[in-house]
VEXDRENLO-341752 format. One record per residue: x, y, z of N, C-alpha, C, O in turn; chain; residue in one letter; residue number from 1. Coordinates in Angstrom, 2 decimals. Layout:
N
      n_c1      n_c2      n_c3     ca_c1     ca_c2     ca_c3      c_c1      c_c2      c_c3      o_c1      o_c2      o_c3   chaine   residu   num
         X         Y         Z         X         Y         Z         X         Y         Z         X         Y         Z        A        A   NUM
...
# end
This chain:
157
      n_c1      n_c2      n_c3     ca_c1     ca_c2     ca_c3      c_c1      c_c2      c_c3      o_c1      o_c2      o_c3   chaine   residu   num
     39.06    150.97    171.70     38.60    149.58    171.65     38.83    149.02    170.26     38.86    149.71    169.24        A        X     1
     38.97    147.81    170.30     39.23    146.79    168.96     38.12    147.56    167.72     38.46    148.06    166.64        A        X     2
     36.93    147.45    168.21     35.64    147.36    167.21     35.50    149.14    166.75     34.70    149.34    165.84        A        X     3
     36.05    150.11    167.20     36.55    151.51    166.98     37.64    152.05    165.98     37.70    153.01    165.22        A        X     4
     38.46    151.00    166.33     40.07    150.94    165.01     39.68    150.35    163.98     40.06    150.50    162.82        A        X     5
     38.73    149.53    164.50     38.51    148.91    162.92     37.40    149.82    162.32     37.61    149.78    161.11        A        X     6
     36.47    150.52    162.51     35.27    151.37    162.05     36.56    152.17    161.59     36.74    152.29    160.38        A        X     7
     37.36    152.65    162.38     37.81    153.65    161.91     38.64    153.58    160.19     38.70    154.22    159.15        A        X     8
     39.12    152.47    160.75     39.72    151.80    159.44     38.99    151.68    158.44     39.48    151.93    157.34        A        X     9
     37.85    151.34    158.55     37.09    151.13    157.31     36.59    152.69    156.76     36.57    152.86    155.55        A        X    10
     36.35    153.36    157.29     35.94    154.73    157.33     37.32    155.11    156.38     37.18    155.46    155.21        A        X    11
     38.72    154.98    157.04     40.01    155.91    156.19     39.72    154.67    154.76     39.76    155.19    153.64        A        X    12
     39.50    153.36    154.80     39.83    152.75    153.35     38.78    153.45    152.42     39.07    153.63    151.23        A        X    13
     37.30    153.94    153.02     36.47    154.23    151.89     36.75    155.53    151.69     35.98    155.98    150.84        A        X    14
     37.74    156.59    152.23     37.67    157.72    151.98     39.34    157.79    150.95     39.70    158.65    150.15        A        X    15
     39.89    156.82    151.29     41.33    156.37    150.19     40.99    156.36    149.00     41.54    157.11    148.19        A        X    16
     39.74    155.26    148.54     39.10    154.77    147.51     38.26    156.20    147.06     37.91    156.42    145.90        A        X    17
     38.08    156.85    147.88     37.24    158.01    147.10     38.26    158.55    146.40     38.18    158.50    145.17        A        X    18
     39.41    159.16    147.03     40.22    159.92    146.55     40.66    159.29    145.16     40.35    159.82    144.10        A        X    19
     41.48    158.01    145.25     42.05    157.52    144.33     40.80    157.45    142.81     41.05    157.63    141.62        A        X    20
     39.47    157.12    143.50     38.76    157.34    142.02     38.61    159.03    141.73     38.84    159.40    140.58        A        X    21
     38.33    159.77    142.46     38.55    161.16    141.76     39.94    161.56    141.31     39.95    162.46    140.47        A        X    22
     41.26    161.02    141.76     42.33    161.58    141.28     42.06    161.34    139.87     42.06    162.20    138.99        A        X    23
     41.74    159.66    139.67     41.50    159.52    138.27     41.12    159.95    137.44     41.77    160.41    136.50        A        X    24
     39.77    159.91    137.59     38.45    160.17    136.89     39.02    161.79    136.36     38.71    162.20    135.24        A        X    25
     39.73    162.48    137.17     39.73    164.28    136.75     40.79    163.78    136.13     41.05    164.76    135.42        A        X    26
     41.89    162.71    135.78     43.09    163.01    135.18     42.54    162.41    133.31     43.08    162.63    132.22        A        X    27
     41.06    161.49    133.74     41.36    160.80    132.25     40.20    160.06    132.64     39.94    159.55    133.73        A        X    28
     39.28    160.10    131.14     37.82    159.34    131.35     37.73    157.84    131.82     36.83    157.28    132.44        A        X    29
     39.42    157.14    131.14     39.39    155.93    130.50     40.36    155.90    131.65     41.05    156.87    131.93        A        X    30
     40.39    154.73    132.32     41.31    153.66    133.05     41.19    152.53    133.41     40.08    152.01    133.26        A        X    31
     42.05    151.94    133.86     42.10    150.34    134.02     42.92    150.08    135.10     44.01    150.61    135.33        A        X    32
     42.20    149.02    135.94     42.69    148.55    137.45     43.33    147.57    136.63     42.83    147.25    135.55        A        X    33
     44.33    147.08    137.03     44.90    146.12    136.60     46.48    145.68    137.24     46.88    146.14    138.31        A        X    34
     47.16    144.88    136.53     48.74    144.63    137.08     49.15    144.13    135.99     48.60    143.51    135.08        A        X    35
     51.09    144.76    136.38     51.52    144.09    134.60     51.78    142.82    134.70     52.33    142.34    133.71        A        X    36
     51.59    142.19    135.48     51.80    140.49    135.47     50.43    139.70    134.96     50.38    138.47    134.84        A        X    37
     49.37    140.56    134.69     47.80    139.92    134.22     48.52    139.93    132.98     49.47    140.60    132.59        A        X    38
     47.42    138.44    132.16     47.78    138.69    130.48     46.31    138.91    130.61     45.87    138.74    129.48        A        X    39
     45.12    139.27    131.60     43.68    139.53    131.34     43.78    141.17    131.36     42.67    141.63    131.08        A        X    40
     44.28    141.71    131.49     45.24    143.27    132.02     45.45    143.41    130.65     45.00    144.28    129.92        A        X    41
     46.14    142.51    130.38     47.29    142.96    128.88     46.29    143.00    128.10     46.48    143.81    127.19        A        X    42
     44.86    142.25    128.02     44.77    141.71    126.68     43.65    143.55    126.29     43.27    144.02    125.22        A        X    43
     43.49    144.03    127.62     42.41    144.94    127.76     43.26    146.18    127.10     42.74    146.99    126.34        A        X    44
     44.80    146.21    127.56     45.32    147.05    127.40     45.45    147.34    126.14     45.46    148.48    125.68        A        X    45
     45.58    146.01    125.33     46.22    145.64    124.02     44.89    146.45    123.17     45.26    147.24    122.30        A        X    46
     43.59    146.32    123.37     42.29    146.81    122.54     42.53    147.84    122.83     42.80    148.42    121.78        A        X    47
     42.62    148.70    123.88     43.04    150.27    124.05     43.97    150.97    123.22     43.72    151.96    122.53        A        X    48
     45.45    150.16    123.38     46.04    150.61    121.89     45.10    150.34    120.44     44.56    151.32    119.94        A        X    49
     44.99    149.43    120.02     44.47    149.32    118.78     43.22    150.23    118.49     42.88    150.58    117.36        A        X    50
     42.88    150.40    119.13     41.95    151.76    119.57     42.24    153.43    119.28     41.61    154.33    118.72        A        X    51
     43.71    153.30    120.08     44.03    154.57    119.37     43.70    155.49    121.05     44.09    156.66    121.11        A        X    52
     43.10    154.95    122.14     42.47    155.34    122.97     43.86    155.53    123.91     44.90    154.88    123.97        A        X    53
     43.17    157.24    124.93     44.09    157.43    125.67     43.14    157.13    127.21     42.07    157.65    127.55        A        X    54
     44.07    155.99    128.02     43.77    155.92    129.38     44.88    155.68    130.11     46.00    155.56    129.61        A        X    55
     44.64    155.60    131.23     45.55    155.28    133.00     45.46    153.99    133.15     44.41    153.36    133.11        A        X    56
     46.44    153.59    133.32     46.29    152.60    134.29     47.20    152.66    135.81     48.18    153.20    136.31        A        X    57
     46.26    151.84    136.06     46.21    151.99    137.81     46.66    150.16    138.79     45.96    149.22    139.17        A        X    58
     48.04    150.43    138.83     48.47    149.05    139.16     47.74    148.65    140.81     47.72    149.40    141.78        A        X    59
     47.16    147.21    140.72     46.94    146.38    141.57     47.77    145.68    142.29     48.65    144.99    141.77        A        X    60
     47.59    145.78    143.64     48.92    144.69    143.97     48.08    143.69    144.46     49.07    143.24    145.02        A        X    61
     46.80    142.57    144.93     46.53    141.82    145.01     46.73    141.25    146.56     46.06    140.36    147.06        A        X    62
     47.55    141.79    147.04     47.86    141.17    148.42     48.59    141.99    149.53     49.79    142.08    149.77        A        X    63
     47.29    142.67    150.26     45.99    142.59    149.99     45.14    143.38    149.00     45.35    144.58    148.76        A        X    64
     44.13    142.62    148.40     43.64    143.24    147.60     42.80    144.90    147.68     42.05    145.01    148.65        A        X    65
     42.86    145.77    147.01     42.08    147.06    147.19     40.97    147.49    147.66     40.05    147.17    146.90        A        X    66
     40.59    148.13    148.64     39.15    149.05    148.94     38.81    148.88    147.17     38.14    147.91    146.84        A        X    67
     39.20    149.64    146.29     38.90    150.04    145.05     38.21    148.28    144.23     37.08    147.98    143.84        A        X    68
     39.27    147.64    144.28     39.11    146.27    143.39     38.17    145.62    144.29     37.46    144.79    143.74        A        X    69
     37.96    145.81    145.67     36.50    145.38    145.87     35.47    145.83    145.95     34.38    145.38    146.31        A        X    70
     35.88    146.96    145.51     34.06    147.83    145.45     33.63    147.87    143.99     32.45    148.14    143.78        A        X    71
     34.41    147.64    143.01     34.74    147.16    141.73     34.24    146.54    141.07     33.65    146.85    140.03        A        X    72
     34.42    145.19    141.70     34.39    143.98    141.35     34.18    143.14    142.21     34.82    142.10    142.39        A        X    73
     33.14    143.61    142.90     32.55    142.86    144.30     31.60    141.19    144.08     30.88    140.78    144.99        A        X    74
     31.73    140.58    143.02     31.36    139.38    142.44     32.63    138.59    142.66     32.76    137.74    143.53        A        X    75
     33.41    138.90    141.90     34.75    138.15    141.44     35.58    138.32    142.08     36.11    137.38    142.68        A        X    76
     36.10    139.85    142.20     37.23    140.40    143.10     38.23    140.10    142.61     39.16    139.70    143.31        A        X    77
     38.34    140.19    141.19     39.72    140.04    140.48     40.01    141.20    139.74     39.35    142.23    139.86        A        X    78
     40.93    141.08    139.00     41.43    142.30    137.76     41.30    141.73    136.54     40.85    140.60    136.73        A        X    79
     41.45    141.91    135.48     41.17    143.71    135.15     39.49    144.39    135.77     38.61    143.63    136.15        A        X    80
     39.36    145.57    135.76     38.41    146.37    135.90     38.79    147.28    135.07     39.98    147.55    134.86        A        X    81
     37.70    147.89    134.45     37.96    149.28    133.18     36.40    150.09    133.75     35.27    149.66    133.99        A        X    82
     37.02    151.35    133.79     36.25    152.58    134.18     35.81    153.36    133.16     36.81    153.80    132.61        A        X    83
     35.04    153.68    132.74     34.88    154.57    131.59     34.12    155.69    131.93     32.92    155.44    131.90        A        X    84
     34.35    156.61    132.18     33.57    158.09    133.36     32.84    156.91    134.15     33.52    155.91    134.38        A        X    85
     31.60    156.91    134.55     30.94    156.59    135.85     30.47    154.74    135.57     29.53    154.21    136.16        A        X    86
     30.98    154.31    134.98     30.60    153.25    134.07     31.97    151.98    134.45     33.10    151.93    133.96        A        X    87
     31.57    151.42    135.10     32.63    150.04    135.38     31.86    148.72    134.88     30.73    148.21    134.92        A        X    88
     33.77    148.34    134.16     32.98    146.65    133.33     34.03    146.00    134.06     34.97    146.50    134.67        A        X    89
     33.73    144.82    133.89     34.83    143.71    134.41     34.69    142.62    133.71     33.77    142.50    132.90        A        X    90
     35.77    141.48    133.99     36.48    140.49    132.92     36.70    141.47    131.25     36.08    142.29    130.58        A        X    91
     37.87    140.78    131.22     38.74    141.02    129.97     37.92    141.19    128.76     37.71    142.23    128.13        A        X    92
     37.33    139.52    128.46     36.73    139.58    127.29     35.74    140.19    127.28     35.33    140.32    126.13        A        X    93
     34.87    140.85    128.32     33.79    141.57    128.00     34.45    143.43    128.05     33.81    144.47    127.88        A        X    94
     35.43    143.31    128.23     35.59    144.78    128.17     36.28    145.07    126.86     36.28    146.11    126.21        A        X    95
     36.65    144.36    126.70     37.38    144.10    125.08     35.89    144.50    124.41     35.72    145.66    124.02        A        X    96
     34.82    143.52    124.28     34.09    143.69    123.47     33.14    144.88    123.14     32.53    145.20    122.11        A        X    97
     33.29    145.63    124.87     32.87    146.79    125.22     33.38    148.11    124.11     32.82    149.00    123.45        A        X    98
     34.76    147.64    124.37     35.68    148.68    123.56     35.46    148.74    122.53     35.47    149.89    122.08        A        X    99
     35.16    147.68    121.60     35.17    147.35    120.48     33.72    147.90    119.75     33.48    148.35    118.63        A        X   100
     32.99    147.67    120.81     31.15    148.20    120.18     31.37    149.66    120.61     30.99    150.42    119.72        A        X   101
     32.00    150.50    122.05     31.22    152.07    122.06     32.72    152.52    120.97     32.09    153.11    120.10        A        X   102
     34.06    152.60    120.54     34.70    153.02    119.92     34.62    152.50    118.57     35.69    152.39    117.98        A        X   103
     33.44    152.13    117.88     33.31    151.62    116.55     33.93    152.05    115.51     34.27    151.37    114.54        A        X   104
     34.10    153.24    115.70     34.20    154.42    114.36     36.07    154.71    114.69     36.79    155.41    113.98        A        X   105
     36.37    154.21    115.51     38.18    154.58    116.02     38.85    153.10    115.47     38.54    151.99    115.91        A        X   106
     39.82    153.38    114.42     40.95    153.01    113.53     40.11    151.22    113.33     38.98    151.22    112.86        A        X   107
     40.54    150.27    113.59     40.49    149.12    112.72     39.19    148.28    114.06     39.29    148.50    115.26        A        X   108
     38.18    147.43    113.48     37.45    146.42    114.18     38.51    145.04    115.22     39.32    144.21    114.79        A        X   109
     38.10    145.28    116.45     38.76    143.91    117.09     38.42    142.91    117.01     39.22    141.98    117.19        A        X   110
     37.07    142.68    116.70     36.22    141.65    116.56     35.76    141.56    115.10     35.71    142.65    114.53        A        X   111
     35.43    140.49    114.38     35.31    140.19    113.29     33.57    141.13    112.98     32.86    141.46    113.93        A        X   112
     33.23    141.36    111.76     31.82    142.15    111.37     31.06    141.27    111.43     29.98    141.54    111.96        A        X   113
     31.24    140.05    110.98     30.03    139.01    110.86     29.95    137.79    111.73     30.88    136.97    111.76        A        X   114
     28.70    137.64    112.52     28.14    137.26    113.26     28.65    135.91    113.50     28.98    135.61    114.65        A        X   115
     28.76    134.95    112.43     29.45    133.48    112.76     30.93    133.87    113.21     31.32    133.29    114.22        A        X   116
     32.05    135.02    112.45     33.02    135.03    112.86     33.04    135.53    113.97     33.80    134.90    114.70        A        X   117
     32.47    136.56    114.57     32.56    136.95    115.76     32.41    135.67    116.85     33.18    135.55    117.80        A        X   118
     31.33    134.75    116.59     31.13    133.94    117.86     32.44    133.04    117.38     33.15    132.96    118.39        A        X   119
     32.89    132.52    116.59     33.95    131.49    116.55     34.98    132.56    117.38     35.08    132.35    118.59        A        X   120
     35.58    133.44    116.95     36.09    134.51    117.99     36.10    134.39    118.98     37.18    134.22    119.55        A        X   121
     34.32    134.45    119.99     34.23    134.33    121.31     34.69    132.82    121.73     35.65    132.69    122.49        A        X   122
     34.06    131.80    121.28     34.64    130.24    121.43     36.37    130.31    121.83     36.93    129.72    122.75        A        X   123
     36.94    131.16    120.88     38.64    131.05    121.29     39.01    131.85    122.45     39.67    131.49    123.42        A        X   124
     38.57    132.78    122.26     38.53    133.56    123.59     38.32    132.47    124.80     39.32    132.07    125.40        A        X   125
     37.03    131.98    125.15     36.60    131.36    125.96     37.68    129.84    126.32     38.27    129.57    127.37        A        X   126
     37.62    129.10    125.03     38.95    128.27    125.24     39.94    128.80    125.79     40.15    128.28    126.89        A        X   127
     40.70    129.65    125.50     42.05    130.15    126.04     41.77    130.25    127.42     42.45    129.62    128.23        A        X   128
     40.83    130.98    127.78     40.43    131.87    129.22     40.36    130.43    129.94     41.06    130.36    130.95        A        X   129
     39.56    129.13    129.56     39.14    128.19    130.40     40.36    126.88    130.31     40.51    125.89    131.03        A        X   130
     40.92    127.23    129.43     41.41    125.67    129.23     43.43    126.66    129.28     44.29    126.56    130.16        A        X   131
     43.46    127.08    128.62     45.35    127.56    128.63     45.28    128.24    129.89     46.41    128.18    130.36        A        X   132
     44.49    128.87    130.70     45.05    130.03    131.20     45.25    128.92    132.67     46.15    129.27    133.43        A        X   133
     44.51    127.73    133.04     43.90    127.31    134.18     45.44    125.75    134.08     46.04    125.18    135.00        A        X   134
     45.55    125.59    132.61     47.07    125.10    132.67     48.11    125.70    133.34     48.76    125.14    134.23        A        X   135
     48.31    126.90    132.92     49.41    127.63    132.74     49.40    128.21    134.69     50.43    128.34    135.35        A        X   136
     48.50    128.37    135.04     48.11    128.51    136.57     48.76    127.15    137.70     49.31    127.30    138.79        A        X   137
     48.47    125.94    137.00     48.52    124.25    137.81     49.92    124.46    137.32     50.74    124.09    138.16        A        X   138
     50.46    124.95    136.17     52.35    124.68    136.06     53.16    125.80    136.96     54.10    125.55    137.71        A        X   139
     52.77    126.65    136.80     53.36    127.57    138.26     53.23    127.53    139.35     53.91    128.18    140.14        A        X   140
     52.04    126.52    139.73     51.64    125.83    141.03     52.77    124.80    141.16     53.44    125.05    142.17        A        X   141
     53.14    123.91    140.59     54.28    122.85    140.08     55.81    123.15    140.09     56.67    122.33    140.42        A        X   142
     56.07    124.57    139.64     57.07    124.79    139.42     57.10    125.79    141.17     58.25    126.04    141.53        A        X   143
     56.40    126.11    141.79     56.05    126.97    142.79     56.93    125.31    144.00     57.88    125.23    144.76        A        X   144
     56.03    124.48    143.56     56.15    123.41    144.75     57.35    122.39    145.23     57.72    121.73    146.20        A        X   145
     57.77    122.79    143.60     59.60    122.40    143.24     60.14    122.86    143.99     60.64    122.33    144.99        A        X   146
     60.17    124.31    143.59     61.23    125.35    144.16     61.27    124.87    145.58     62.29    124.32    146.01        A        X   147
     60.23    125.03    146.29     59.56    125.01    147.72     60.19    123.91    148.92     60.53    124.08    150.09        A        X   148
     60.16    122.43    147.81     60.49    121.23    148.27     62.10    121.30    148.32     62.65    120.75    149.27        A        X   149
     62.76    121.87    147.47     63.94    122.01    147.25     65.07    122.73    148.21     66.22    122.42    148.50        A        X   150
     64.03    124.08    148.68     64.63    125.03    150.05     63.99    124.01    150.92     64.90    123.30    151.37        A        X   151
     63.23    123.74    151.21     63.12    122.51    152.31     64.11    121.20    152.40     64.75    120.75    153.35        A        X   152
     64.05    120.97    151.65     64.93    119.80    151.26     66.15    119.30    150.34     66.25    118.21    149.77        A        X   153
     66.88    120.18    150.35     68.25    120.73    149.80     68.31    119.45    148.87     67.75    119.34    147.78        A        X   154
     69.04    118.58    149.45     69.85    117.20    148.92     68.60    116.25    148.04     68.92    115.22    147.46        A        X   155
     67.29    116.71    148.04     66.52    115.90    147.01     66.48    116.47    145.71     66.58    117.65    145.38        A        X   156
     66.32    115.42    145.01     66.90    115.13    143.82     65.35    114.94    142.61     65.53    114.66    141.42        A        X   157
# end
């Protein structure tokens, strides 16, 4: 019956998602759900190097999205996600900052020491995240609708 394939289904996705987090977890404390087309991916990745830190990453494909990225990130249901042994953070800038406070003592600060610079810090962060990233989203929407109109409609100009 319909309502049997699908139990069943859900049953093989949560036992997929088990596996895939223990393959991890035994290969490496530190990983990251993510995709190389995120620059919210990149920017997580980018504090990991500067860090000096060794982790996995674990590509997302989004469509459809993961058993894993929704048990994850069952608020948002986006990427990045960062694992740290039993310990999951999500959004970029807070895992950045994560990184930045438990690896204190590993090679150079990401975030400024003092308190006004740090929040002017967060302010840019937050600009970029709200105002460039939500541009840069509506122009690939644009350039998406070009293309689109164009295989539809050859001879327009």
């Amino acid at each position: 019956t319909p309502s049997n394939s699908s139990a069943a289904s859900d049953v093989y996705k949560r036992q997929v998602t088990q596996c895939i987090l223990i393959f991890y977890m035994a290969k490496n404390d530190l990983w990251l759900l993510g995709a190389w087309f995120s620059p919210f991916a990149l920017r997580v990745q980018i504090a990991l190097n500067l860090k000096g830190l060794d982790y996995e990453v674990v590509e997302e494909t989004l469509n459809p999205k993961s058993e894993l990225l929704l048990k994850s990130n069952p608020v948002h249901k986006k990427i990045p996600v960062f694992f740290h042994g039993d310990k999951v953070i999500c959004e970029s800038a807070i895992i950045v900052e994560y990184i930045d406070e438990v690896w204190s003592n590993n090679a150079l600060s990401i975030l400024p020491q003092n308190a006004y610079d740090r929040a002017n810090a967060r302010f840019w962060v937050s600009y970029i995240d709200d105002k460039v990233f939500i541009f840069l989203c509506l122009y690939s929407q644009l350039v998406l609708l070009i293309l689109t109109r164009k295989k539809v409609f050859p001879n327009l100009k």
